[in-house]
C-alpha positions as protocol buffer text, in pm:
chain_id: "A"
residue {
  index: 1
  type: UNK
  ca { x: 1532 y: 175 z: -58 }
}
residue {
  index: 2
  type: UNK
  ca { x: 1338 y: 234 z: 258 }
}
residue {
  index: 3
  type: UNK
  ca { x: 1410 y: 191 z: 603 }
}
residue {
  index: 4
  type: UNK
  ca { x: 1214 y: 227 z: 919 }
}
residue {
  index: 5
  type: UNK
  ca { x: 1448 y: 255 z: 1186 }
}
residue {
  index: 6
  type: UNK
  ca { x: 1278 y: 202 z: 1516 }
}
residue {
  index: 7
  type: UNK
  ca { x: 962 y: 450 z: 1491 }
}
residue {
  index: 8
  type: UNK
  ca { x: 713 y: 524 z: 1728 }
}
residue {
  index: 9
  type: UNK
  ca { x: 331 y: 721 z: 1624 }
}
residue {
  index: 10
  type: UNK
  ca { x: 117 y: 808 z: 1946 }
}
residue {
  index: 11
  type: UNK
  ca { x: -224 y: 991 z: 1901 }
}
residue {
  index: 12
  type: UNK
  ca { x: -196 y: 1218 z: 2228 }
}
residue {
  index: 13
  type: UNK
  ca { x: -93 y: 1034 z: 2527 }
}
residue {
  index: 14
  type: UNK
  ca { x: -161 y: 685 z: 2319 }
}
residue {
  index: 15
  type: UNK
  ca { x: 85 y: 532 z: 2184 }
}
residue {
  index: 16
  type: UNK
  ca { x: 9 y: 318 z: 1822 }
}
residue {
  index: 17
  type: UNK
  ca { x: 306 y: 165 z: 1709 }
}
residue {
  index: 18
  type: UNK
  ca { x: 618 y: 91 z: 1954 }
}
residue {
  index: 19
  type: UNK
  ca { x: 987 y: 73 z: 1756 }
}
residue {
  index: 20
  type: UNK
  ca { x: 840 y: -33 z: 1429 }
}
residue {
  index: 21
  type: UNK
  ca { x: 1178 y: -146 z: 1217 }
}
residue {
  index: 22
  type: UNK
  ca { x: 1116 y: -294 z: 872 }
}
residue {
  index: 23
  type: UNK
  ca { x: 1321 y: -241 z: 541 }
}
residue {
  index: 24
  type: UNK
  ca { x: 1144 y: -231 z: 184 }
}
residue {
  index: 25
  type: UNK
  ca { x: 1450 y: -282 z: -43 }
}
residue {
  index: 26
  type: UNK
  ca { x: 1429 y: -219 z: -441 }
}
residue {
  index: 27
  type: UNK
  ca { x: 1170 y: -374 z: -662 }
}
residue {
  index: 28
  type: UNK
  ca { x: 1027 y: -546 z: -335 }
}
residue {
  index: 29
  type: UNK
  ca { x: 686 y: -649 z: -260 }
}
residue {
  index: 30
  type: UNK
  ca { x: 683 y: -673 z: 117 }
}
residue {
  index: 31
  type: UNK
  ca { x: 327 y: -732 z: 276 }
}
residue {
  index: 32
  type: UNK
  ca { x: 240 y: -572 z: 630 }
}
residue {
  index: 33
  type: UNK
  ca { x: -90 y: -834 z: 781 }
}
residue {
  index: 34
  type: UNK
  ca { x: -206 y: -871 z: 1090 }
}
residue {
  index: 35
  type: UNK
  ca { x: -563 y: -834 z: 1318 }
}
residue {
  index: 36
  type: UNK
  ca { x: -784 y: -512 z: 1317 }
}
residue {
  index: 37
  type: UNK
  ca { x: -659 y: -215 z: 1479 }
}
residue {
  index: 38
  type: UNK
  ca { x: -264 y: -403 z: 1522 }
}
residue {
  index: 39
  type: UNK
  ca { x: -151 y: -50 z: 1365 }
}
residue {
  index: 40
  type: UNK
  ca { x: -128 y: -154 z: 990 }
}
residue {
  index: 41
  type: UNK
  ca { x: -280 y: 199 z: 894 }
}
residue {
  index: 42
  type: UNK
  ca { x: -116 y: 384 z: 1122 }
}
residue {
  index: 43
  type: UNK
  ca { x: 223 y: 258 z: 1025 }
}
residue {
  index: 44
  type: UNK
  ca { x: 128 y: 326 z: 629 }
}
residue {
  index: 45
  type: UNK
  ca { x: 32 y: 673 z: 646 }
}
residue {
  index: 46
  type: UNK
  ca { x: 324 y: 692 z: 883 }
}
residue {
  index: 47
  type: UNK
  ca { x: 549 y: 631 z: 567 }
}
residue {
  index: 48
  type: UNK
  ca { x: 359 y: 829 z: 342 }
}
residue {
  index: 49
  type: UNK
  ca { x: 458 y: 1159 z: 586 }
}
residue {
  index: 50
  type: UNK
  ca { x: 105 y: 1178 z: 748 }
}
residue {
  index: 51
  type: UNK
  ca { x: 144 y: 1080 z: 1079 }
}
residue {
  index: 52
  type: UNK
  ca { x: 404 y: 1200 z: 1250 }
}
residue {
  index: 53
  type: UNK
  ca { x: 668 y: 1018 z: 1474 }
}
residue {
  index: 54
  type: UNK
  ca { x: 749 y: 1054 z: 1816 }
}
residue {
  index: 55
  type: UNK
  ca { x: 1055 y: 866 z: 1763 }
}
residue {
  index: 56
  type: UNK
  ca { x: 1282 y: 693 z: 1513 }
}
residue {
  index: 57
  type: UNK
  ca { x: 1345 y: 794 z: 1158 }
}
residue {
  index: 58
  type: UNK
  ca { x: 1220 y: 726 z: 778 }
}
residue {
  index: 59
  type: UNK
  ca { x: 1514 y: 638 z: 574 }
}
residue {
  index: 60
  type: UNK
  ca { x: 1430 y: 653 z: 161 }
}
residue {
  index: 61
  type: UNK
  ca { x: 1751 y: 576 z: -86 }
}
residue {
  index: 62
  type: UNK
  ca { x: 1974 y: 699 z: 197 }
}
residue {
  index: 63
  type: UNK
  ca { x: 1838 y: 1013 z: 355 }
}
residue {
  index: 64
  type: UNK
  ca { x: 1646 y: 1105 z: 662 }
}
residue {
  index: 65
  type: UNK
  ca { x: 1268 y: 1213 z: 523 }
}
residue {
  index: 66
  type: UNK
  ca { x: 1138 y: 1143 z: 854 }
}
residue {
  index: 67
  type: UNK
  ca { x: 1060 y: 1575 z: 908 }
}
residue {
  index: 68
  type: UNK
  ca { x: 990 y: 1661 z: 604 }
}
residue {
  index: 69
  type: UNK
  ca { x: 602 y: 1822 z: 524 }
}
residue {
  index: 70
  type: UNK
  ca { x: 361 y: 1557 z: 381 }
}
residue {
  index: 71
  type: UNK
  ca { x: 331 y: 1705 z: 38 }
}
residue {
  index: 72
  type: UNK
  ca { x: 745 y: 1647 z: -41 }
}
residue {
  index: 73
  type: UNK
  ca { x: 722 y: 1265 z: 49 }
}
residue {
  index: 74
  type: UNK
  ca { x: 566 y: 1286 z: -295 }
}
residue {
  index: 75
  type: UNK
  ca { x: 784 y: 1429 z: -493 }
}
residue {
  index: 76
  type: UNK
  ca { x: 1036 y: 1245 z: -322 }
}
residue {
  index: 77
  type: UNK
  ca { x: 868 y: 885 z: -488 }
}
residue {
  index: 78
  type: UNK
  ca { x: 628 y: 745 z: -278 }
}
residue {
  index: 79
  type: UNK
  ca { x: 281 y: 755 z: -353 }
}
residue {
  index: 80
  type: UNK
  ca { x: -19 y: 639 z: -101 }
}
residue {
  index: 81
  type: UNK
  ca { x: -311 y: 467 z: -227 }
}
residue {
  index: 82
  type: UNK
  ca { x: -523 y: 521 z: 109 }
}
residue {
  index: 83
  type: UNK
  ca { x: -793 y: 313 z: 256 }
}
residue {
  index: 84
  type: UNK
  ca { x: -1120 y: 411 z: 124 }
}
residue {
  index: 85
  type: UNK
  ca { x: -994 y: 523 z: -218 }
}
residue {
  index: 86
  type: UNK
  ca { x: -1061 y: 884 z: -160 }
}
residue {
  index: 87
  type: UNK
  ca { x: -1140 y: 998 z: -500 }
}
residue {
  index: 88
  type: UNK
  ca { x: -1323 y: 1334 z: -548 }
}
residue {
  index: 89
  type: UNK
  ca { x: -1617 y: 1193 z: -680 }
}
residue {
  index: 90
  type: UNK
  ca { x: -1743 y: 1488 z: -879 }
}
residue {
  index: 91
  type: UNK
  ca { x: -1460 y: 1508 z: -1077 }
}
residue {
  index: 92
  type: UNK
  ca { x: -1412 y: 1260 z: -1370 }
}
residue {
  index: 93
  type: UNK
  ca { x: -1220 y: 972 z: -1405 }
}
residue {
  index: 94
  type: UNK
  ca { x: -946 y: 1128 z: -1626 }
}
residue {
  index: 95
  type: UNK
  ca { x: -936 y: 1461 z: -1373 }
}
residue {
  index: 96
  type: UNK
  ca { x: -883 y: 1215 z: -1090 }
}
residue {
  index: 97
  type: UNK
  ca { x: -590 y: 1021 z: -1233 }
}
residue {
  index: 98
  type: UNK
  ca { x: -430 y: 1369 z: -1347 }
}
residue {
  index: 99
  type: UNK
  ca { x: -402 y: 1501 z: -981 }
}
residue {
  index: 100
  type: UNK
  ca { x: -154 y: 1237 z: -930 }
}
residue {
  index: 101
  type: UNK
  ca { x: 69 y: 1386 z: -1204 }
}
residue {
  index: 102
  type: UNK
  ca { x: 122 y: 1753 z: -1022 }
}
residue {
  index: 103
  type: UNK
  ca { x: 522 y: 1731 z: -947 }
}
residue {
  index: 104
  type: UNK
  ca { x: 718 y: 1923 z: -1232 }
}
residue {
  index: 105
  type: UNK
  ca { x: 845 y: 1525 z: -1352 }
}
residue {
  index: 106
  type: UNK
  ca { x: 526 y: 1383 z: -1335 }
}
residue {
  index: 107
  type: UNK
  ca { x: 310 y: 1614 z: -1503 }
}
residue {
  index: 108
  type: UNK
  ca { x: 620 y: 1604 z: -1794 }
}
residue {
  index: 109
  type: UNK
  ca { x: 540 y: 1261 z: -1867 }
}
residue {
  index: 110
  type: UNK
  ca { x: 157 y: 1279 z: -1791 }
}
residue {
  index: 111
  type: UNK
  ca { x: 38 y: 1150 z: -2127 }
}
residue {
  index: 112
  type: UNK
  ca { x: 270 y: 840 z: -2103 }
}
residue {
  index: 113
  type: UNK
  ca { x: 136 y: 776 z: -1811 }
}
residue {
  index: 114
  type: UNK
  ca { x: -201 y: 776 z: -1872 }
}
residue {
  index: 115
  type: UNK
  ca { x: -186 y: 548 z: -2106 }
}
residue {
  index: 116
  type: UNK
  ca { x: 29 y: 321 z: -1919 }
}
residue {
  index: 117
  type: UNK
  ca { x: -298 y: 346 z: -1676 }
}
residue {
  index: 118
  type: UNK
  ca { x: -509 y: 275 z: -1938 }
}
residue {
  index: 119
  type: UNK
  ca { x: -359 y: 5 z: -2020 }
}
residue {
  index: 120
  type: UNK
  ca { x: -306 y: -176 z: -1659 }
}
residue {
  index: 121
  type: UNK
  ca { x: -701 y: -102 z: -1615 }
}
residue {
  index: 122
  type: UNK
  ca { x: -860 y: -91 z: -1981 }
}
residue {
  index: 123
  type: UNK
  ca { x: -1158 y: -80 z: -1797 }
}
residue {
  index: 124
  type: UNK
  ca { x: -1143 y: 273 z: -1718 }
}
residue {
  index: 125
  type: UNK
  ca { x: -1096 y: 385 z: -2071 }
}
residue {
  index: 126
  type: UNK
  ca { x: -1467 y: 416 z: -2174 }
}
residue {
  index: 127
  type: UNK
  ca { x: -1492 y: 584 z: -1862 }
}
residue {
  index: 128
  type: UNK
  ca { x: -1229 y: 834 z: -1858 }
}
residue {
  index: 129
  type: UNK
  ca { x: -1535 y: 1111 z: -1900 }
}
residue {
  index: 130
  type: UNK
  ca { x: -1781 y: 947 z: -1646 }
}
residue {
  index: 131
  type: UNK
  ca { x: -1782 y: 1125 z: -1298 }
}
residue {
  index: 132
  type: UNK
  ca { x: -1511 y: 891 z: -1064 }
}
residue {
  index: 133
  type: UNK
  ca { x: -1836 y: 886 z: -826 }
}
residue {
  index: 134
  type: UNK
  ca { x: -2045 y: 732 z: -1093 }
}
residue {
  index: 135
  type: UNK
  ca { x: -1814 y: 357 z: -1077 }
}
residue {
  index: 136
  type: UNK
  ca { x: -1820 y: 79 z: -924 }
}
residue {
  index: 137
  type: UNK
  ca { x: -1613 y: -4 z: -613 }
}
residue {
  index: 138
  type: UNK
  ca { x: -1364 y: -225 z: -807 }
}
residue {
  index: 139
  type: UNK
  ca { x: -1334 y: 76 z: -1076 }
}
residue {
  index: 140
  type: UNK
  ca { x: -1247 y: 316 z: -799 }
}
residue {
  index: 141
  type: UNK
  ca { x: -1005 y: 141 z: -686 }
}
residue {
  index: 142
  type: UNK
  ca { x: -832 y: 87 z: -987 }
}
residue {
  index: 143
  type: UNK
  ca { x: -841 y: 491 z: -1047 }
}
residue {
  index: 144
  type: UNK
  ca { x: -721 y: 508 z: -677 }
}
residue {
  index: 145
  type: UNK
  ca { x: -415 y: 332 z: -830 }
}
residue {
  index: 146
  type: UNK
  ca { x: -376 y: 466 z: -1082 }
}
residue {
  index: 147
  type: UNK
  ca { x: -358 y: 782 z: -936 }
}
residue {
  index: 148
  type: UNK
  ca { x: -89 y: 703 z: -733 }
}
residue {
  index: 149
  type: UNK
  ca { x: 100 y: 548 z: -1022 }
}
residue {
  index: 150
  type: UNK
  ca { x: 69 y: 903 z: -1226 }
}
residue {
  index: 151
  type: UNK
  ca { x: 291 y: 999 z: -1010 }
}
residue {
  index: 152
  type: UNK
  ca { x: 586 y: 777 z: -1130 }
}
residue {
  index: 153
  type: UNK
  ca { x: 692 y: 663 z: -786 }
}
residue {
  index: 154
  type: UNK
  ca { x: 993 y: 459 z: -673 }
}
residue {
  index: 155
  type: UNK
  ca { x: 735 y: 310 z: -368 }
}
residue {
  index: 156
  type: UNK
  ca { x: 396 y: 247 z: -398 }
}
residue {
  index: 157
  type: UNK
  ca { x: 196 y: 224 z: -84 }
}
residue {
  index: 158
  type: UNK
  ca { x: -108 y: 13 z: -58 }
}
residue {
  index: 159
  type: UNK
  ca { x: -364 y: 35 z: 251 }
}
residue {
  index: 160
  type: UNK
  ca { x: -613 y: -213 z: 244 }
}
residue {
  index: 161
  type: UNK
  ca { x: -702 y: -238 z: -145 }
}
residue {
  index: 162
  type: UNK
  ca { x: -936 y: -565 z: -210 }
}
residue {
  index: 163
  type: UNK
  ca { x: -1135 y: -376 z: 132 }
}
residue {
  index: 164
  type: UNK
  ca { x: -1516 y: -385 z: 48 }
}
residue {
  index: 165
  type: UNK
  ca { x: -1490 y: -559 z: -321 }
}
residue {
  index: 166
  type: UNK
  ca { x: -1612 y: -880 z: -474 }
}
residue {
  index: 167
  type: UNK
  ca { x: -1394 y: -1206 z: -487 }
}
residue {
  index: 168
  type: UNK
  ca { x: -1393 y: -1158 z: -824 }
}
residue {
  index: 169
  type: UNK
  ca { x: -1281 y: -789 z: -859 }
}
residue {
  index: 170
  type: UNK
  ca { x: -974 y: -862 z: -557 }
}
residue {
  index: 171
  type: UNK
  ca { x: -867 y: -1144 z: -756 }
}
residue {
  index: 172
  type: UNK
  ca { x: -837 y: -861 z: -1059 }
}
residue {
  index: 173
  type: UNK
  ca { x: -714 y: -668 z: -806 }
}
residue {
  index: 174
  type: UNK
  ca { x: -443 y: -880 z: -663 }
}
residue {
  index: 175
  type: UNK
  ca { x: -329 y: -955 z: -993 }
}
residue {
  index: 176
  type: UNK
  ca { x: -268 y: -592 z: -1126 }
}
residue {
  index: 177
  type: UNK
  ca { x: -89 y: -524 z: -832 }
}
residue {
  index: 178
  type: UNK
  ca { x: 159 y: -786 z: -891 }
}
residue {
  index: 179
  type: UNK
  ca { x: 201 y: -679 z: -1253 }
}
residue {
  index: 180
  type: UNK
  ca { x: 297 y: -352 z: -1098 }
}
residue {
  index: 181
  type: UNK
  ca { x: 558 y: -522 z: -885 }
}
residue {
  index: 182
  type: UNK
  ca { x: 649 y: -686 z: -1207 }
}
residue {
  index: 183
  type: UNK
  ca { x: 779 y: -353 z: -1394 }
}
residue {
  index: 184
  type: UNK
  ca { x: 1008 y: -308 z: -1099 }
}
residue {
  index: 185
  type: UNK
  ca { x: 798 y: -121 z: -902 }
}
residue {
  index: 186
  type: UNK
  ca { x: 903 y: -157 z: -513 }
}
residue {
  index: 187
  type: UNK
  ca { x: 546 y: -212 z: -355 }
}
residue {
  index: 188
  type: UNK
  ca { x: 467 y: -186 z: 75 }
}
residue {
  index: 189
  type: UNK
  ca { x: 112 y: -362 z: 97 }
}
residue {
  index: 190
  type: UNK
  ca { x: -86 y: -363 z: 407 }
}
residue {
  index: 191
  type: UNK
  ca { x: -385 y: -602 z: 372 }
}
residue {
  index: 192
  type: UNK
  ca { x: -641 y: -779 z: 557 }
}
residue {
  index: 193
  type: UNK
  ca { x: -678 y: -1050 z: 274 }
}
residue {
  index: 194
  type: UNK
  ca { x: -400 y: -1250 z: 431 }
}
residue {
  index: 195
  type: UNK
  ca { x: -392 y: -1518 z: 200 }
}
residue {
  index: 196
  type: UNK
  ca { x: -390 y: -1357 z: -129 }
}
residue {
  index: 197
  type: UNK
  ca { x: -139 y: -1091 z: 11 }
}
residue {
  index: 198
  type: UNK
  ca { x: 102 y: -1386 z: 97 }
}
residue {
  index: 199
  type: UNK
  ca { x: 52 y: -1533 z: -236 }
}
residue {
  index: 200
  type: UNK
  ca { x: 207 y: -1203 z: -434 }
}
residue {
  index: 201
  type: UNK
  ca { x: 450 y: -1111 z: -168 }
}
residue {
  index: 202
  type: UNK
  ca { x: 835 y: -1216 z: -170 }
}
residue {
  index: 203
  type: UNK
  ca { x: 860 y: -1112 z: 221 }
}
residue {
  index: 204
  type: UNK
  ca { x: 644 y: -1006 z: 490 }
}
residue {
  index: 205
  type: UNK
  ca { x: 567 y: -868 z: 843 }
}
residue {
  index: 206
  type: UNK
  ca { x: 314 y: -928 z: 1102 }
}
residue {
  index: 207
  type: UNK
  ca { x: 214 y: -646 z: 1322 }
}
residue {
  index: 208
  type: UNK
  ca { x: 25 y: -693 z: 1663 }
}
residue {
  index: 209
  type: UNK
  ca { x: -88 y: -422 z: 1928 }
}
residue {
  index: 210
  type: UNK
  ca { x: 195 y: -151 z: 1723 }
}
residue {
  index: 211
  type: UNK
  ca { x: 477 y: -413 z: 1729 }
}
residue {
  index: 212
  type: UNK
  ca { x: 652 y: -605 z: 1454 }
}
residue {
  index: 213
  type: UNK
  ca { x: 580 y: -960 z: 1606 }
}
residue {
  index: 214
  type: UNK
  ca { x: 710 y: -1178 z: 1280 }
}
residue {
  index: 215
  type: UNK
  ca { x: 901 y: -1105 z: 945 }
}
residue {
  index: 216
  type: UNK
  ca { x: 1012 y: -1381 z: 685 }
}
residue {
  index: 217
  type: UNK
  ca { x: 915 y: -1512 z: 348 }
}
residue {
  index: 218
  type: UNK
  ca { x: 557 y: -1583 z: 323 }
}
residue {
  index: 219
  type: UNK
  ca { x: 660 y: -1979 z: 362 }
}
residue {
  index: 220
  type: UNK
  ca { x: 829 y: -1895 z: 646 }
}
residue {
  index: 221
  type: UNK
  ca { x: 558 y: -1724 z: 858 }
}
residue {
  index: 222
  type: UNK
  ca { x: 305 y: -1998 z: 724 }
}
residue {
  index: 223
  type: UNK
  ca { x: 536 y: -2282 z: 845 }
}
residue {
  index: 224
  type: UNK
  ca { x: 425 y: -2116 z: 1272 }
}
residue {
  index: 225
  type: UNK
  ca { x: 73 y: -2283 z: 1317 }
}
residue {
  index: 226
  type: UNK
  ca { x: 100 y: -2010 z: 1638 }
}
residue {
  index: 227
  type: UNK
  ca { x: 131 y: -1712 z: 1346 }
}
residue {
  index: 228
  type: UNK
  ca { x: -114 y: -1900 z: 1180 }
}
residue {
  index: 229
  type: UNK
  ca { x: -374 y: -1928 z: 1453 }
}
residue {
  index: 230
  type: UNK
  ca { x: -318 y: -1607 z: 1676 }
}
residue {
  index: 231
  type: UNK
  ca { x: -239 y: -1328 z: 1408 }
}
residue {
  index: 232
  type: UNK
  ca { x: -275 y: -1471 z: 1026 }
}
residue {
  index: 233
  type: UNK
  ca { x: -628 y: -1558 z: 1066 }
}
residue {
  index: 234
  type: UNK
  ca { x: -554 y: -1907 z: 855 }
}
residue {
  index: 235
  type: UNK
  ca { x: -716 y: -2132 z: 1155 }
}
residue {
  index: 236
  type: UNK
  ca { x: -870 y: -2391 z: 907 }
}
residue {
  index: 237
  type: UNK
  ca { x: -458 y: -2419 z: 740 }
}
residue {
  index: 238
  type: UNK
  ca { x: -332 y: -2481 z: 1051 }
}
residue {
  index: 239
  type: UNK
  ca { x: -601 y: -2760 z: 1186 }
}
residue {
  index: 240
  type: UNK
  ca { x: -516 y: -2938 z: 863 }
}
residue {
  index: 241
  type: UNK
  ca { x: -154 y: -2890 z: 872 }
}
residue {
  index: 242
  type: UNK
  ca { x: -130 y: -3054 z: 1256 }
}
């Protein structure tokens, strides 16, 4: 379904990611982990058409999208679910979740999807009316996805969801996410929870310094005490393991 082919993203004379190759393929859940400031963000909104590359190509169910403006990666089915949420908090809950419905398809089946929404996160339902500003952190984020799931994408991109929430609400989190991946929806998740994002995965990548240093089934990567140690985080795992 998608293929990054060797992509580079610099920010002036800096370069962030260096010949980035990964492949999502259909109905996949592939995780992206790795330390702060490795490039995990950068290479998301990368996909999602907002940063542009200085080299390589975006391949989605066989054509190049790599030049094409930010709004048409959209309609072309993938949807961003940013860092930070990003809800207009003024708005309410319902208006929120509808601005992820404005292509010509989505808005067609806009009802459906709502309650499909509804559904996934029943807790939004007594607040469709409340102002998106007014919920919790947990309740953003599940309008945040939703959003992104109004628009009935193919790929669903995921930057950092369970960021700033309770154990509790990322376990909620976690799990919604795979029942997503469950309908068939292919998902790219970049995370710092490292554990619970190798727990719904079926394959993953770690980045370092804007480089692709490991890819493999979560067992795999977990089986390197050195991926463990130097870029997983999972110290404690791998003292026990040796």
């Amino acid at each position: 379904m998608l293929e990054v082919q060797s992509i580079r993203v610099a920010y002036g004379a800096a370069t962030a990611l260096w010949d980035v190759s990964l492949t999502v393929g259909d109905g996949e859940l592939l995780c992206v982990v790795g330390p702060n400031s490795a490039g995990k963000t950068t290479l998301i909104n990368a996909i999602a058409g907002l940063n542009r590359l200085s080299a390589g190509k975006l391949v989605f169910d066989g054509d190049d999208i790599s030049k094409l403006a930010p709004h048409r990666f959209c309609a072309r089915g993938i949807a961003l679910v940013p860092e930070g949420r990003r809800l207009f908090t003024g708005m309410t809950v319902r208006e929120n979740l509808e601005l992820g419905s404005y292509t010509a398809k989505a808005k067609a089946m806009r009802a459906q999807s709502l309650e499909h929404v509804c559904a996934l996160f029943p807790d939004l339902v007594p607040k469709l009316a409340h102002p998106a500003g007014s919920l919790s952190g947990g309740q953003q984020q599940m309008v945040a996805i939703g959003r992104a799931l109004m628009a009935k994408p193919k790929l669903m991109l995921l930057d950092e969801p369970s960021l700033g929430l309770a154990p509790s609400i990322v376990l909620n989190m976690f799990k919604a996410i795979s029942d997503i991946h469950a309908e068939g929806m292919a998902v790219l998740l970049v995370e710092q929870n490292v554990t619970m994002a190798l727990q719904i995965a079926q394959n993953a990548a770690v980045l370092e310094e804007g480089r692709i240093v490991a890819t493999g089934t979560p067992a795999e990567l977990l089986a390197q005490p050195h991926l463990r140690r130097a870029y997983l985080g999972l110290e404690e795992a791998a003292d026990t393991a040796g």
